[in-house]
Backbone as JSON, one array per atom type, in Angstrom:
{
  "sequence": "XXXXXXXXXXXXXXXXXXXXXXXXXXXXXXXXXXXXXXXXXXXXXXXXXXXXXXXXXXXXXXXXXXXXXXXXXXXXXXXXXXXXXXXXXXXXXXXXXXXXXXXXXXXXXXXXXXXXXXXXXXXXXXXXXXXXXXXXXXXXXXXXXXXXXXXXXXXXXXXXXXXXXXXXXXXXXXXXXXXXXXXXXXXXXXXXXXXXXXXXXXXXXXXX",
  "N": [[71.28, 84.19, -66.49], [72.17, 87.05, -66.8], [71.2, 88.87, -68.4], [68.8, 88.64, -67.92], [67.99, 90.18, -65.57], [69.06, 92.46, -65.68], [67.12, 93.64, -67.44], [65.62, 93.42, -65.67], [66.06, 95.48, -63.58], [66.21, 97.8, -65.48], [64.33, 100.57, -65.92], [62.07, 103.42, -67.45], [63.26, 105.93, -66.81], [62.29, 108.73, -65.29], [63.57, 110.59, -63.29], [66.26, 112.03, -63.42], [69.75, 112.02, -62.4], [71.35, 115.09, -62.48], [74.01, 115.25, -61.62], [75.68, 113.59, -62.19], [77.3, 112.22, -64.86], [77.88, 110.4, -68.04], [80.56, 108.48, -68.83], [82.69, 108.97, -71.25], [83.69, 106.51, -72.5], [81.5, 105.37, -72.12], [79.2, 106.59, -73.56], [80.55, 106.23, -76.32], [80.3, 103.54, -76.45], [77.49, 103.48, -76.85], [77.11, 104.77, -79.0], [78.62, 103.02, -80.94], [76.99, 101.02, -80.58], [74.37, 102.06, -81.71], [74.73, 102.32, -84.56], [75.32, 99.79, -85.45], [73.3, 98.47, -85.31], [70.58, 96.37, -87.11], [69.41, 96.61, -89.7], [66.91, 97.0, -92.2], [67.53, 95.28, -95.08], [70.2, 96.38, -94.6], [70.47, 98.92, -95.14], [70.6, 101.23, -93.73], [68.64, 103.68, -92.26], [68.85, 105.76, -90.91], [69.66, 108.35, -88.58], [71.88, 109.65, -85.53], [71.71, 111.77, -83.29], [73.97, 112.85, -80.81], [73.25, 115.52, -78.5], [74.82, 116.6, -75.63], [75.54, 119.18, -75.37], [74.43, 121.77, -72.42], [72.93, 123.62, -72.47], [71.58, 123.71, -74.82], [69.96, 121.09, -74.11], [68.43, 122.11, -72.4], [66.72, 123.97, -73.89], [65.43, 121.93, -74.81], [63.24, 121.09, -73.35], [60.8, 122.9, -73.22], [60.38, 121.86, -75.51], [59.44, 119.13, -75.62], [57.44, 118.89, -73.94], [57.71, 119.61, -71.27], [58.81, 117.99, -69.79], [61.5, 116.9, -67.63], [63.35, 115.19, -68.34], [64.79, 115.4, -70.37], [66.53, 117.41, -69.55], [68.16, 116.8, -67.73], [69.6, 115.21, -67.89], [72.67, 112.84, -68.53], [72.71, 113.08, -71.74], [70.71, 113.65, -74.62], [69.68, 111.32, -76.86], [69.08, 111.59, -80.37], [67.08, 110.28, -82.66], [66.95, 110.09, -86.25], [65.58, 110.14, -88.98], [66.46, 109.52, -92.56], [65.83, 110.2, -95.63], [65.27, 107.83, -97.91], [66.54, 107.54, -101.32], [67.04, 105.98, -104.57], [69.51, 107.07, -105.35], [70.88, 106.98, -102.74], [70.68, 104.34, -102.28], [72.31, 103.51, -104.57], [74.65, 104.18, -103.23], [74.96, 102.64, -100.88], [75.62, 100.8, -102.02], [77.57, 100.22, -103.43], [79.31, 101.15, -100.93], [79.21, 98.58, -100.14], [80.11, 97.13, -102.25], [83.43, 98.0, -101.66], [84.15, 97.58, -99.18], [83.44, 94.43, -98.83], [84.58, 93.68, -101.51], [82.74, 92.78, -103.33], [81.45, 90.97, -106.35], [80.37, 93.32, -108.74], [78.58, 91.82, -110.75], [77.51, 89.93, -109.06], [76.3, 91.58, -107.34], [74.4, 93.14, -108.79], [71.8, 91.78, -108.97], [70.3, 92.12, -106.77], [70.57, 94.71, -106.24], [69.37, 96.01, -108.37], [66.75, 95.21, -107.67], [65.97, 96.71, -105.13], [66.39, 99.36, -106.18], [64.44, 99.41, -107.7], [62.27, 98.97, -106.04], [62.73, 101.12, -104.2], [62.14, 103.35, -105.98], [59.5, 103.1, -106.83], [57.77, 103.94, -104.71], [56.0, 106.29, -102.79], [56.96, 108.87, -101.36], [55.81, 109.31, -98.17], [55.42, 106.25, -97.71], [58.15, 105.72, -97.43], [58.9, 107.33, -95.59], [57.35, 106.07, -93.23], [58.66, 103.65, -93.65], [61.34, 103.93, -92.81], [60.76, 105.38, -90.35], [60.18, 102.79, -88.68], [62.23, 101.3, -88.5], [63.86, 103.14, -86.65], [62.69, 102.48, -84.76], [63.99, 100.35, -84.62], [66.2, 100.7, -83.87], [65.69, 102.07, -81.24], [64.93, 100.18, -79.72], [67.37, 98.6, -79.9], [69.29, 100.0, -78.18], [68.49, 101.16, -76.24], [68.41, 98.3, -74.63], [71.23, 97.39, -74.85], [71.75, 99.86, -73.52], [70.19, 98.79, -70.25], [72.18, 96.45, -70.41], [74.84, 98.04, -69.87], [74.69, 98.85, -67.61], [73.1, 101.82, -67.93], [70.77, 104.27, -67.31], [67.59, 105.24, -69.09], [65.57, 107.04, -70.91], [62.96, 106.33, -72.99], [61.51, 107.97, -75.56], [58.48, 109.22, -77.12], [56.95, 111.71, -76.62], [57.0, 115.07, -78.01], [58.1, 117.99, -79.77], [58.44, 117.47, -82.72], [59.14, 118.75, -85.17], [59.96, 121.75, -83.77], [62.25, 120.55, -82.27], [63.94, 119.89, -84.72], [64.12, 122.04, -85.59], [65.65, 123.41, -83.78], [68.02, 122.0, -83.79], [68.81, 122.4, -86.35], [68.23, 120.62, -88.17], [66.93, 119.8, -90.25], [68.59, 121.22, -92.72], [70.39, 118.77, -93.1], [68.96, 117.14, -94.41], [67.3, 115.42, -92.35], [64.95, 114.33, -90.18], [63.74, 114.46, -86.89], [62.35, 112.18, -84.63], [62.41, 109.78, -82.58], [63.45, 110.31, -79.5], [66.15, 109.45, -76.22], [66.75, 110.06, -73.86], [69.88, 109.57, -71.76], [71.44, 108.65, -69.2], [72.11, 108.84, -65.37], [70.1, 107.01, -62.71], [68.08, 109.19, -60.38], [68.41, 109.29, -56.83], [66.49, 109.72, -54.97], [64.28, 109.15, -57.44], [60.98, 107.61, -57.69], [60.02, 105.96, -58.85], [61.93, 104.24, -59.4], [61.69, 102.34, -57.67], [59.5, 100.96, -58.05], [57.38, 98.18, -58.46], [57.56, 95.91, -61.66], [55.13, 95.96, -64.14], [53.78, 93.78, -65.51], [52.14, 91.96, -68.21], [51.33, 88.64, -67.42], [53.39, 86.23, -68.63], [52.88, 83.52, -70.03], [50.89, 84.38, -71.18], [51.39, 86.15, -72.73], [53.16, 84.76, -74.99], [53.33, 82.25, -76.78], [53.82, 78.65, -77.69], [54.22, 76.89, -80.44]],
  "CA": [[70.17, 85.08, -66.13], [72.14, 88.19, -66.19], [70.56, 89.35, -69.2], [67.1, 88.95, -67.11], [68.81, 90.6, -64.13], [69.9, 93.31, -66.45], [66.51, 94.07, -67.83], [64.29, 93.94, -64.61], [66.47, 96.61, -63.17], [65.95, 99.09, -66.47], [63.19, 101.21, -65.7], [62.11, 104.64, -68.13], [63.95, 107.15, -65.92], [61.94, 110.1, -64.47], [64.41, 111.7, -62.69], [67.84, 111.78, -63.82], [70.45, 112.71, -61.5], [72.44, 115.54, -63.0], [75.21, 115.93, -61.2], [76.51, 112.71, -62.98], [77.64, 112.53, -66.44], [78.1, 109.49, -68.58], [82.07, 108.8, -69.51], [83.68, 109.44, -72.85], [83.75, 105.41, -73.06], [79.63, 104.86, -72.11], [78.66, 107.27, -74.62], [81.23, 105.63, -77.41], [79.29, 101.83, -76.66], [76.09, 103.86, -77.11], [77.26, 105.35, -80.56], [78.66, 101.98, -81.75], [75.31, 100.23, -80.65], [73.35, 102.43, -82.59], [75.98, 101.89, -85.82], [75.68, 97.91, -85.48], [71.85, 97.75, -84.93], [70.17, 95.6, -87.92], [68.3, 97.6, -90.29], [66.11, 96.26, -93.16], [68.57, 95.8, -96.16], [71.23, 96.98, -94.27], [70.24, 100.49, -95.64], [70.92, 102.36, -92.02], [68.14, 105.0, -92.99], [68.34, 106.45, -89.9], [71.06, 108.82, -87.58], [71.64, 109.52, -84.29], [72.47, 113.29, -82.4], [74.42, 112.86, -79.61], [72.9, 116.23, -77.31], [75.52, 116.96, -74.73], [75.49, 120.72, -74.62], [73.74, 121.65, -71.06], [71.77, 124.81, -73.19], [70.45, 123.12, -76.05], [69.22, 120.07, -73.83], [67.7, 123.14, -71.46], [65.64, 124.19, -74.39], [64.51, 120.55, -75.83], [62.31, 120.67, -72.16], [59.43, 122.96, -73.81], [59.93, 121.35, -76.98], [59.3, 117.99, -75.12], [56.08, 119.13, -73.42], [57.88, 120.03, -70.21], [59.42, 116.73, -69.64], [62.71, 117.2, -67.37], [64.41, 114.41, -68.24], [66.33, 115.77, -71.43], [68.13, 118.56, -69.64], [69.1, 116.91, -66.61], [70.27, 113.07, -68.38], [73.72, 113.05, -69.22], [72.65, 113.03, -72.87], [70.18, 113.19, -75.22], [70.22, 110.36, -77.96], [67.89, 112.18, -81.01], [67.12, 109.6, -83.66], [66.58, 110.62, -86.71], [65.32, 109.56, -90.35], [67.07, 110.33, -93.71], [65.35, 109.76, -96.91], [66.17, 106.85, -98.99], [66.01, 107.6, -102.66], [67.64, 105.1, -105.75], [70.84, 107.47, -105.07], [70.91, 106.28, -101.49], [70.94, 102.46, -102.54], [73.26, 103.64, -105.06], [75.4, 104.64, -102.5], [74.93, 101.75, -100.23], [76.24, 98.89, -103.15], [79.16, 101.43, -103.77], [79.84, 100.98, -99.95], [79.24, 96.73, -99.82], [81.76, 96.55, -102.66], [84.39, 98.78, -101.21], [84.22, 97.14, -97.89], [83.54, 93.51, -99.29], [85.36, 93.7, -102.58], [82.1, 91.93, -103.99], [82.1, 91.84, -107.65], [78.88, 93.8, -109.7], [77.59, 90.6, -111.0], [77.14, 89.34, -107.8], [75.55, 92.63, -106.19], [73.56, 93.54, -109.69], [70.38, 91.69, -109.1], [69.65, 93.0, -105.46], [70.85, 96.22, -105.94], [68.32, 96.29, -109.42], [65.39, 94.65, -106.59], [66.24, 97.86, -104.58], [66.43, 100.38, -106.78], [63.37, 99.57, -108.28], [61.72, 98.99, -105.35], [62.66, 102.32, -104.01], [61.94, 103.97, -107.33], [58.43, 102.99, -106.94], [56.86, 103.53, -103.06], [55.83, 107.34, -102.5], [57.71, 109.69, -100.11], [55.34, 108.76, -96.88], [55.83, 105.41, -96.97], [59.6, 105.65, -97.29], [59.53, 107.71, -93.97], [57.64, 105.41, -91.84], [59.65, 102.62, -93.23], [62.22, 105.1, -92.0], [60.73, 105.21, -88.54], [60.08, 101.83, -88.28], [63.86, 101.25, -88.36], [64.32, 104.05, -85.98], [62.5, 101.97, -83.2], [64.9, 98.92, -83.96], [67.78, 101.18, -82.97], [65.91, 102.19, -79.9], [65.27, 98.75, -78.64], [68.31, 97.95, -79.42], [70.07, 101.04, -77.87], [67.3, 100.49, -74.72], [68.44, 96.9, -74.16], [72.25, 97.93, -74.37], [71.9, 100.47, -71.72], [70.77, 98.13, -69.55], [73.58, 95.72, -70.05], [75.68, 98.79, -69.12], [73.53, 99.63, -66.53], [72.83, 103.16, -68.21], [69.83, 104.62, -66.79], [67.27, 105.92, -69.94], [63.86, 106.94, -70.57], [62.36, 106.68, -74.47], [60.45, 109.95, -75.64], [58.14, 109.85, -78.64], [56.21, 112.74, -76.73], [58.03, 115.86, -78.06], [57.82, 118.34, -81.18], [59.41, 117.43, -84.21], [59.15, 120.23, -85.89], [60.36, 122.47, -83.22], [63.84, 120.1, -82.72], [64.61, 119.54, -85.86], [64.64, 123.87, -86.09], [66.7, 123.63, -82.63], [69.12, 121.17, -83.9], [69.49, 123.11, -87.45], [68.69, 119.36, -89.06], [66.48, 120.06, -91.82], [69.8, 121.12, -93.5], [70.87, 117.69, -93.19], [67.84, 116.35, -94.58], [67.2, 114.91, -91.14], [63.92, 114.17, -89.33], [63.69, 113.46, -85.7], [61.41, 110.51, -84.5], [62.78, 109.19, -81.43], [64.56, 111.33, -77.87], [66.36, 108.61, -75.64], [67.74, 110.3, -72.61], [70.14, 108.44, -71.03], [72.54, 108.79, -67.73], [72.49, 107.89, -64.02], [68.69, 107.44, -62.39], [68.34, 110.36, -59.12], [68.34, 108.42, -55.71], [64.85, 109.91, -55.17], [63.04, 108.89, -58.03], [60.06, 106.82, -56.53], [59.29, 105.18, -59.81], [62.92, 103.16, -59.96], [61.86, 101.57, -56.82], [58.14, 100.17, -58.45], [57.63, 96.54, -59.6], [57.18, 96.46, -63.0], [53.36, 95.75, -64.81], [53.52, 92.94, -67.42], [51.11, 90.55, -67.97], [51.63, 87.1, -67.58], [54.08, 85.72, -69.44], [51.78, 82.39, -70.6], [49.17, 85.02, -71.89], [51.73, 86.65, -73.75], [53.92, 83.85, -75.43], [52.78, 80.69, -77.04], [54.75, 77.7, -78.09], [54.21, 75.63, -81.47]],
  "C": [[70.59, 86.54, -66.05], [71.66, 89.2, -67.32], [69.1, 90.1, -68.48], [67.18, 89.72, -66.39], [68.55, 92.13, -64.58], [68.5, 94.41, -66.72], [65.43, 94.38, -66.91], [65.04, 95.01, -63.93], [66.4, 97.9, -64.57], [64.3, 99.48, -65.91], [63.01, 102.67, -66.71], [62.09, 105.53, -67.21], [63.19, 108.16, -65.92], [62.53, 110.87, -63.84], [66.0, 111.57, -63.14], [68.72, 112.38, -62.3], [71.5, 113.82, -62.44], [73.92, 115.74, -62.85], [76.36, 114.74, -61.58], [75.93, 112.38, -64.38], [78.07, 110.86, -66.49], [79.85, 109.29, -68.51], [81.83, 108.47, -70.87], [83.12, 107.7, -73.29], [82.14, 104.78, -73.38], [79.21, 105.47, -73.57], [79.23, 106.48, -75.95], [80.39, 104.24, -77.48], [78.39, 102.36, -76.8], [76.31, 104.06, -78.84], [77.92, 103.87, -81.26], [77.14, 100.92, -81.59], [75.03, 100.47, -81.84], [73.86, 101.78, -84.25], [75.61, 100.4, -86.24], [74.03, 97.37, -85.18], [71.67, 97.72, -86.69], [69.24, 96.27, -88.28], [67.97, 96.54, -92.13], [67.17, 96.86, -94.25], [69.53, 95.96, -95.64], [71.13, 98.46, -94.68], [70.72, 101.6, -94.48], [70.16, 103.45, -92.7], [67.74, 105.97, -91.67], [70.09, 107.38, -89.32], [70.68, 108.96, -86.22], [72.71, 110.81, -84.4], [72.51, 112.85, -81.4], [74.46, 114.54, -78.66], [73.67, 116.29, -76.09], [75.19, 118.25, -73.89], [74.2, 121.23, -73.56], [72.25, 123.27, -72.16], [70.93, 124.22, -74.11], [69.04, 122.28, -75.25], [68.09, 121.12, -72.38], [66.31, 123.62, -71.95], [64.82, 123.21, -75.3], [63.15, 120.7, -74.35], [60.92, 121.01, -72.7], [59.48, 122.36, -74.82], [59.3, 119.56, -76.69], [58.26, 117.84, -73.93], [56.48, 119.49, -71.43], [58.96, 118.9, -69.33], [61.08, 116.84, -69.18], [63.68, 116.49, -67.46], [65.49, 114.58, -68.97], [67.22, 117.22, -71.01], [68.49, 117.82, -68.32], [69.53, 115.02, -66.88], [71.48, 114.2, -68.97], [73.66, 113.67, -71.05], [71.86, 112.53, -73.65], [70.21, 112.37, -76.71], [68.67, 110.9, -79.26], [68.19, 111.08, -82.48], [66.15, 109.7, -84.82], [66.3, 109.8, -88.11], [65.97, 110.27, -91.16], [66.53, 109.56, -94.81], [66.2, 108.88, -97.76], [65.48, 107.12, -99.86], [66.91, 106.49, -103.45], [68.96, 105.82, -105.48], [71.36, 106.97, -103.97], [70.98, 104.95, -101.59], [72.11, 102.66, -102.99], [74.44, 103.19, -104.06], [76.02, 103.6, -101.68], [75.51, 100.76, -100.86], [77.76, 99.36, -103.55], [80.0, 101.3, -102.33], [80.07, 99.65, -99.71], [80.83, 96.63, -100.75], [82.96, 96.91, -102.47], [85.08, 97.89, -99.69], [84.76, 95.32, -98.12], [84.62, 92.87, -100.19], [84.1, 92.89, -103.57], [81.75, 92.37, -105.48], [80.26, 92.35, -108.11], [77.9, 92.43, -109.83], [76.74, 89.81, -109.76], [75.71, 90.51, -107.57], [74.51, 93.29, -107.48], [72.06, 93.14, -109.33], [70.03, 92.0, -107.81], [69.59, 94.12, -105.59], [69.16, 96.41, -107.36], [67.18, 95.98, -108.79], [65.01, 95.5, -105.95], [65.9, 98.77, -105.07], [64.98, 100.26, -107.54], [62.15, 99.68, -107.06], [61.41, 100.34, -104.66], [62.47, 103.33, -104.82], [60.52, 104.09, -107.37], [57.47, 103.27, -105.78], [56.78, 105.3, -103.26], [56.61, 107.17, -101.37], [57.25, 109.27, -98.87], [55.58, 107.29, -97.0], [57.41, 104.66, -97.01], [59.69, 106.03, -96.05], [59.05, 107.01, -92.94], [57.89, 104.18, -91.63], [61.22, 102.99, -92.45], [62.08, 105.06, -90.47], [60.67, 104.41, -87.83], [61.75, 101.16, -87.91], [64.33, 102.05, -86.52], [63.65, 103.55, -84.44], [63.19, 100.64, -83.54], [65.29, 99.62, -82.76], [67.59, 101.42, -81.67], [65.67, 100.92, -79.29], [66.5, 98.55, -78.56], [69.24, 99.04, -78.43], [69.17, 101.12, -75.94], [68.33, 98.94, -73.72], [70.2, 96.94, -74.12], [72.86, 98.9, -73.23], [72.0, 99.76, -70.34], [71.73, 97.33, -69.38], [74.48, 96.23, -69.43], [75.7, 99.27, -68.18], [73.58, 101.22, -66.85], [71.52, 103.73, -68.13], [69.06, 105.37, -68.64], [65.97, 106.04, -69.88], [63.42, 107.29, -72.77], [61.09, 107.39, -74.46], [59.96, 109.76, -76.91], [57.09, 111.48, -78.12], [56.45, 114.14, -76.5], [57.62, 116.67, -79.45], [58.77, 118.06, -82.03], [60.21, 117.92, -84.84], [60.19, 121.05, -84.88], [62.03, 122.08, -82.84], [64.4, 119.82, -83.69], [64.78, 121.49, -86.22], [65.7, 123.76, -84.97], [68.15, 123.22, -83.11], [69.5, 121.11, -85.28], [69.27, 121.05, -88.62], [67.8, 119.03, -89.69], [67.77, 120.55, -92.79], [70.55, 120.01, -94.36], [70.25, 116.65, -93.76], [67.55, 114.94, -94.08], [65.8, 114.94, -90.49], [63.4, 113.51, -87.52], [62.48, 112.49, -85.22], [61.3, 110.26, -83.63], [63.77, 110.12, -80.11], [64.75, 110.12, -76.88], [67.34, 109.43, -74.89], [68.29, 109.58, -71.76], [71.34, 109.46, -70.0], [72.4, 108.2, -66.62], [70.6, 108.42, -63.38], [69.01, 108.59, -61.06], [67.85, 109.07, -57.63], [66.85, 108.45, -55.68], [63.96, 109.74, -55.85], [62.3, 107.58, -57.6], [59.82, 105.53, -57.92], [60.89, 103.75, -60.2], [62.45, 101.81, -58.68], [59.83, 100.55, -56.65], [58.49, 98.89, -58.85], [57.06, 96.84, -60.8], [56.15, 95.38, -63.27], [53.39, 94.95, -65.56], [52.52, 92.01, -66.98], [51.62, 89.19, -68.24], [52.09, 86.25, -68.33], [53.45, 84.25, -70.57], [50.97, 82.63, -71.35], [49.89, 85.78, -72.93], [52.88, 85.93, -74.84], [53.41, 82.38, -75.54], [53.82, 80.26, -77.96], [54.21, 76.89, -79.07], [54.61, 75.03, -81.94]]
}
């Protein structure tokens, strides 16, 4: 049960405490999470900014409608989309057999399933198969915290536009999506010490 344990103590953090910081090692199991979460294809069409610096995460607050949790959390987790084109598969079958050693013949008729596939879908619905990805990583990056007990709060309500100019990652041909502030909750926040709202497990799970 300590899975269960694990997950009724996560709550989406309202107050952070600042005056504690993640360690070097928390942050590293956060960045291999993200790395090792299960993406359609295996494609990984997504990244992740690790937000440390106390200025930047000072000025994500207006860009995040006022919302104080990304300057006073250890660290904001900014997850981002990157365009998959037929070069980007490329890329990806060039990395299986490197890693693998698997031979062409093998990896020819997926990779040709791929490449055509992505050859053929317009730009929008590449990106919000793109974003759809980008909420594995935060479940899974959610549901790892708690295991670590790492206090977080998931943010889609934030400008886009305005962090992706902050964080220079249109360059990178980068799109942000997702803000997952994570660190230690503040003694005082009233909302860690609520029961949590679900409905009735019977009403939401059926067995066939």
């Amino acid at each position: 049960m300590k899975s269960i344990d694990n997950l009724q103590w996560r709550y989406a953090t309202k107050k952070f405490d600042c005056q504690k910081t993640l360690t070097t090692d928390q942050i590293d199991t956060l960045v291999q999470a993200f790395n090792l979460t299960a993406t359609s294809y295996g494609l990984q069409p997504c990244r992740m900014i690790v937000v440390q610096n106390q200025e930047i995460k000072n000025a994500m607050v207006e860009k995040a409608f006022g919302q104080k949790q990304v300057a006073d959390c250890s660290a904001v987790l900014v997850l981002c989309t990157k365009h998959v084109d037929v070069e980007y598969v490329n890329e990806y079958f060039e990395l299986v057999k490197k890693i693998r050693s698997t031979p062409d013949e093998v990896l020819k008729p997926f990779k040709n399933q791929l490449t055509q596939s992505f050859s053929e879908k317009q730009k929008v619905e590449v990106e919000q198969w793109s974003k759809n990805q980008a909420y594995i990583a935060l479940g899974n990056l959610m549901t790892v915290c708690a295991q670590e007990r790492i206090d977080s709060c998931p943010m889609e309500g934030f400008l886009p536009e305005q962090i992706d100019e902050l964080l220079d990652l249109q360059k990178q041909g980068l799109k942000s999506v997702l803000l997952l502030p994570v660190g230690h909750r503040a003694k005082d926040d009233v909302f860690s010490k609520m029961e949590k709202v679900r409905r009735p497990q019977q009403e939401m799970v059926q067995y066939v």
